[in-house]
N, C-alpha and C positions, 0 to 999 in steps of 0.2 A: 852633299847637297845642303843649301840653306836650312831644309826643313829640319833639318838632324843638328840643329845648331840650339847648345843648350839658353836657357834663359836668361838674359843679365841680372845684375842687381838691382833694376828697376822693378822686375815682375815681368816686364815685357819679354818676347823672343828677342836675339841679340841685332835680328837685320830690320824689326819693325821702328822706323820714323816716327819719333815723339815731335809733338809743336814746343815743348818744354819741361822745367821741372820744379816743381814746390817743394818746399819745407815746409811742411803745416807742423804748428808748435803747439802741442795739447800736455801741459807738465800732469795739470791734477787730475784730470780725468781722460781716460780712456772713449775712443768713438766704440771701441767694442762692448764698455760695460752697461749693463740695465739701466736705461734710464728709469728717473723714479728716485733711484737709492742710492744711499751717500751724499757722491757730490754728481751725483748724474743727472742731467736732468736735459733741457733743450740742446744746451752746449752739445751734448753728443750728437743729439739728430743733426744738427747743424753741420757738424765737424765730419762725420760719416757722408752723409748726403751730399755736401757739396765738393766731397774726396771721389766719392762715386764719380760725381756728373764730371769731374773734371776728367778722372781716367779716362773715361766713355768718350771724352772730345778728344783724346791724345795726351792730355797735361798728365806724366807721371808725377804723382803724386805721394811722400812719405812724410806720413807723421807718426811724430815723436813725444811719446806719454811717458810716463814714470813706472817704472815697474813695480810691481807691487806682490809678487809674488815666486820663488824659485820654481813653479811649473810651470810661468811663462815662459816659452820661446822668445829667442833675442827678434826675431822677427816673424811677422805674420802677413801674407800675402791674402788680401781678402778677396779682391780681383786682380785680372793682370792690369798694371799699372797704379794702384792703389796698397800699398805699405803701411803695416803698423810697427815701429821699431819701440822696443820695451826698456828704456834707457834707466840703469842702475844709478839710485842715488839715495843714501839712506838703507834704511831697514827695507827689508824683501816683504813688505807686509803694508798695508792701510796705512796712511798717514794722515792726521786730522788738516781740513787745508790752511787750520789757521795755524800747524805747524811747518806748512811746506818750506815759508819763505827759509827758511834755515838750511834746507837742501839746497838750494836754487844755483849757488856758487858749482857744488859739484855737479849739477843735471846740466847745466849750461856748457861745463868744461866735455861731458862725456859727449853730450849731443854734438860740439863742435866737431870733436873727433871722429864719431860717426858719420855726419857730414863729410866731410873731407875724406872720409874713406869711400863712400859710395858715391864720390865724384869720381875716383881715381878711376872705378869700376866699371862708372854706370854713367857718365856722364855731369855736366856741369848742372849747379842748381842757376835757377833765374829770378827767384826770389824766396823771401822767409813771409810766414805768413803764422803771425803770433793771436792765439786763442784766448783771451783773458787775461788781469794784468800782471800775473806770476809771470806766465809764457811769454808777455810782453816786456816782463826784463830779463827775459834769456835772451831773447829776439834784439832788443838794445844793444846789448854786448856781441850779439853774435854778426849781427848788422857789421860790427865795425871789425873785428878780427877776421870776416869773410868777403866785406867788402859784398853786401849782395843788400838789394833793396828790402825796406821792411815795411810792409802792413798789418797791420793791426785789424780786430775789432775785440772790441771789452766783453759785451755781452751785456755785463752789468756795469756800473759806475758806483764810484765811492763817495761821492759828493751828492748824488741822486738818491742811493742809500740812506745818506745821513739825512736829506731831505723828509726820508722818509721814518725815519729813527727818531725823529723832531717830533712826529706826529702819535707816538706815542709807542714803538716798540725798536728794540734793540738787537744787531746784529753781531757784534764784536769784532768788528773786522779790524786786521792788524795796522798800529797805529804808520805805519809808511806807505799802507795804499795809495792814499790820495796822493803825496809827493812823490812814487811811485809813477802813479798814471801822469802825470803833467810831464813829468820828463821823458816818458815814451812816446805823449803825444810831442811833444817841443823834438822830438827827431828822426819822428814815423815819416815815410816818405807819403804814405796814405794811411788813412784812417777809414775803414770801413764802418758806415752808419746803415743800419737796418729802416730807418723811415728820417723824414726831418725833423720828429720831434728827438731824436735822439741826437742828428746832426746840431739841432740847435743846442742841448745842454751840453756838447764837446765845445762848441764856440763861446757861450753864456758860462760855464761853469770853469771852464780850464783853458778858455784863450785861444783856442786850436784856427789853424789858419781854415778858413771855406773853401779854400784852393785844393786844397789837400785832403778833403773829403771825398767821397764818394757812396750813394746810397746804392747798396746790399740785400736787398729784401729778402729775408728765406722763405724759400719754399714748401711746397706741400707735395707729399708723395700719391699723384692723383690716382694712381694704379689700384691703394689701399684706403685713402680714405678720397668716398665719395658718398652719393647719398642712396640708402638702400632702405627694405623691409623693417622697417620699427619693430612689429609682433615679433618674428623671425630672429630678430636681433637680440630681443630680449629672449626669445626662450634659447641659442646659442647661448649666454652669460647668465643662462640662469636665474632671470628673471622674470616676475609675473607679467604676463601680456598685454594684462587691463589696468596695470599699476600709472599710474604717473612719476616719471623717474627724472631726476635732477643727478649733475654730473657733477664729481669737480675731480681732477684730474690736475696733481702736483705734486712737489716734494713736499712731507710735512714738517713746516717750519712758519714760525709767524710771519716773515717775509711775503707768503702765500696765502696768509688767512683763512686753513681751515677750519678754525673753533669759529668763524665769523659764517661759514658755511651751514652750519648746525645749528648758529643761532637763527640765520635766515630760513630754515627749514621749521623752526620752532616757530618765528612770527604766519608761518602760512597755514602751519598748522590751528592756530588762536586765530587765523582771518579765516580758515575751516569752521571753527567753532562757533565763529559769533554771524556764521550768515544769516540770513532770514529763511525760515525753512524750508520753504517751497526749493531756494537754492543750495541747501545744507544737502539735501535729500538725493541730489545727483551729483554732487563732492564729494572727491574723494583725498587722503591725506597721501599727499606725495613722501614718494621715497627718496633717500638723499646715498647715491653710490660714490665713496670715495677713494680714488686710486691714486698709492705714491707711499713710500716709506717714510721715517723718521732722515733726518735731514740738516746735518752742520751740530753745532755745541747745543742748540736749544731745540734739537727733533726731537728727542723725545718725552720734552719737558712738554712741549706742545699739541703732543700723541695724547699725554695725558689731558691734556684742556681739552683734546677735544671728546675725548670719551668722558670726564667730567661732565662737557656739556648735554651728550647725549643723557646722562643721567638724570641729568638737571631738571634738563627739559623733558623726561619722560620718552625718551623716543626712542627707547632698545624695540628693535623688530624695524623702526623704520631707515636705521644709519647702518651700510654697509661699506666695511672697511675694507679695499681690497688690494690684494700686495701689486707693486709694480708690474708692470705688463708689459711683453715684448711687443715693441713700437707697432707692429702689424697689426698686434689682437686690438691694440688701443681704437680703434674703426670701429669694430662692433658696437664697441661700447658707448663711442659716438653716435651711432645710428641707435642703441635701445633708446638713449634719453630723452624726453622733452624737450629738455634746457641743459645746457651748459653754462655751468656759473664759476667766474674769473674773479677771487676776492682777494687778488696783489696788493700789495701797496705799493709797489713798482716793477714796472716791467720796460727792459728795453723795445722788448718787441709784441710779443704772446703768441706763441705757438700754438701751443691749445686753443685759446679761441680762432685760431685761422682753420686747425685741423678737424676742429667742429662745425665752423661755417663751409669747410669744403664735403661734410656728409650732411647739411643741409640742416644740422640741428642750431636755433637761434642758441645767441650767448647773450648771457646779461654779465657784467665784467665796469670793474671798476675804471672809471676815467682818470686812469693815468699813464703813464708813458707813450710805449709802443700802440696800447689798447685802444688808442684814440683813432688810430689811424686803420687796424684791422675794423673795427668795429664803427658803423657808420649808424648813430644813433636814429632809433624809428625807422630803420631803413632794412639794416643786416643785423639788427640788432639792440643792445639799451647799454647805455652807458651811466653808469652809477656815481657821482659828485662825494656823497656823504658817507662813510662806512658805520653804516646802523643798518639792522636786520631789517625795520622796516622799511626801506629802502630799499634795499635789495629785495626785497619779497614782495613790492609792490608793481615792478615789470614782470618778473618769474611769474605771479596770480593771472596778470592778463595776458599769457601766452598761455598757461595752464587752460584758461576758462574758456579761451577761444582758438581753439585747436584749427579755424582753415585761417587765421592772421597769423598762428606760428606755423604753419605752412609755408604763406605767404614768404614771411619773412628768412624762411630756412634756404626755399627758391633765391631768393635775390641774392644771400649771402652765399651759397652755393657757388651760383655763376659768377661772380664776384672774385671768389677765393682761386676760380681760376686764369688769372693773373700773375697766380705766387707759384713759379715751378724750381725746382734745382738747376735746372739745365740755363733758366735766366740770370741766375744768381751767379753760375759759374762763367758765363759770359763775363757777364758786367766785373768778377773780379780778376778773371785774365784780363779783359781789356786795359785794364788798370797797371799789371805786370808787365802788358807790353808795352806802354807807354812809358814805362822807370825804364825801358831795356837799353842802356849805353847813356841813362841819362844823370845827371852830378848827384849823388846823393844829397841829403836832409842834411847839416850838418846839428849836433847839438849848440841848442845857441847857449 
């Protein structure tokens, strides 16, 4: 009988009809590792979530990350139709990612081969679908030795980084990024953009054709984060009831600005100080909760800034540091705080402020990149120009001071945020797969 028929190489049973099949290409980071820590961070919700929602539509779905340890399994089925293969390259252990590119030759050759074996098995693939720009020159080369269409999305940019390296802090990123990303874009069949402002700096920065775009929005996991009990939330995460609590949820790394976080907790603290009494006397001094590890060659050079600054500024008892959080619990912790504060200096997209505006809590978040477009200034939110604390601490005081405007505001952003689902995002990037399907590849120009 069918039923008795064992599983294929997909994950699926062997007589259930797929619509198709992905290669999603994740070299440095894994969809299963914590976000938060290392090199984990949105990439993986992104990478996981819209692996989920494709399975869940029929798309089997297998990606391909770097192994990083001999008690990995070569593969891991997380749902039927959804695959994580653990592809050896290097040392069975952590790899810094500003060492990866030197792997890249051998994870390219073993993934191609795994490929080609779990077609023999399991069916043909219908596209490659490359995660950042490591996995976008595996996806390059594998494009043309498989003959199978390639898309992209970066995540981040290395021309948009440097932008932001210009303005006063430094990333290291290895010197062939940039000539790196221009030739994946010069032969990407699509290029997935998270909003227009990211489609624009692929067109403005690297040339990339507008044909061969297509916007990607990622989603938010409405199930987990929505808007709920504030009190409730706080006392789950262990927190005071009657506190007033500011967020900031990220990797720690200057890229993210958390010593700019502490500093803005410090300016609200000194606009506490110098009210006029009448209004000192029902103020209180907000807490400032920080979630996210140390993060790349300068995390934990920037751990220490930012505990530096707590010092600085006198504010042990009010800065809680708290380790990375399984994406789920991350909700609560949406719903305790007041504000949600975004201090990037670039972002393709911002996940966090979307996954805060979908539990209703406002975000105050720096105006740049993706942030422009989650965040709809005076509206769902405040968008920050200048990065000085006082600045920042001067929209976070008038949502602290007037509790039914940040209401207000958490409502609009709320229903707003529900817009942004997986199951959209996974549409829009099959549609995108079936329209390459029989059609002439990108050639490198």
């Amino acid at each position: 009988m069918k039923a008795s028929q064992p599983p294929s190489s997909t994950g699926l049973p062997g007589w259930v009809e797929t619509a198709g099949r992905l290669a999603i290409l994740s070299m440095h980071t894994s969809p299963l590792a914590q976000a938060g820590t290392g090199d984990g961070g949105g990439m993986n919700v992104y990478v996981r979530e819209l692996a989920t929602s494709l399975a869940r539509s029929g798309v089997v779905c297998d990606v391909f990350t770097r192994a990083e340890s001999p008690n990995q399994p070569a593969t891991v089925t997380v749902e039927p139709g959804f695959n994580v293969h653990n592809v050896t390259a290097g040392p069975l252990k952590p790899v810094a990612k500003e060492s990866l590119p030197e792997l890249l030759g051998e994870w390219t050759q073993r993934v191609g081969q795994r490929i080609s074996q779990l077609e023999r098995s399991g069916g043909a693939f219908s596209a490659l679908h490359a995660n950042y720009w490591l996995s976008g020159v595996a996806g390059h080369t594998l494009k043309h030795e498989l003959e199978l269409p390639l898309l992209v999305t970066f995540h981040t940019l290395d021309r948009v980084k440097a932008d932001a390296e210009s303005s006063g802090s430094a990333f290291g990123e290895p010197a062939r990024r940039s000539a790196s990303e221009s030739e994946i874009i010069g032969c990407a069949d699509a290029l997935l953009a998270s909003c227009l402002v990211e489609e624009d700096q692929l067109v403005g920065l690297y040339g990339a054709e507008r044909s061969r775009i297509v916007r990607v929005a990622p989603g938010v996991q409405h199930a987990f984060f929505a808007p709920g009990d504030r009190r409730q939330a706080r006392k789950a995460v262990g927190l005071d009831p009657d506190a007033q609590v500011i967020l900031f949820v990220g990797r720690i790394q200057p890229l993210k600005g958390p010593s700019l976080a502490v500093d803005t907790l410090a300016a609200l603290h000194r606009r506490a100080a110098h009210m006029r009494p009448g209004v000192a006397e029902k103020s209180t001094k907000p807490t400032l909760v920080i979630i996210g590890g140390p993060s790349g060659p300068q995390g934990e050079a920037e751990l220490d800034r930012v505990r530096r600054a707590v010092e600085a500024h006198r504010l042990d008892g009010f800065v809680r540091i708290v380790e990375p959080q399984p994406h789920e619990m991350l909700s609560t912790f949406y719903r305790a705080a007041d504000v949600c504060l975004v201090t990037s200096r670039s972002e393709s997209f911002g996940m966090v402020a979307l996954e805060a505006a979908a539990c209703a809590t406002p975000v105050v978040a720096a105006a740049v990149g993706g942030l422009t477009t989650v965040v709809v200034d005076g509206e769902t939110g405040f968008l920050v120009a200048r990065r000085t604390p006082e600045d920042f601490a001067e929209p976070v005081s008038r949502l602290l001071d007037d509790p039914e405007h940040a209401a207000r505001i958490g409502r609009r952003a709320s229903s707003r945020a529900k817009a942004y689902t997986w199951r959209r995002a996974a549409s829009q990037l099959w549609e995108r797969v079936e329209s390459l399907t029989g059609a002439e590849l990108v050639a490198c120009g």
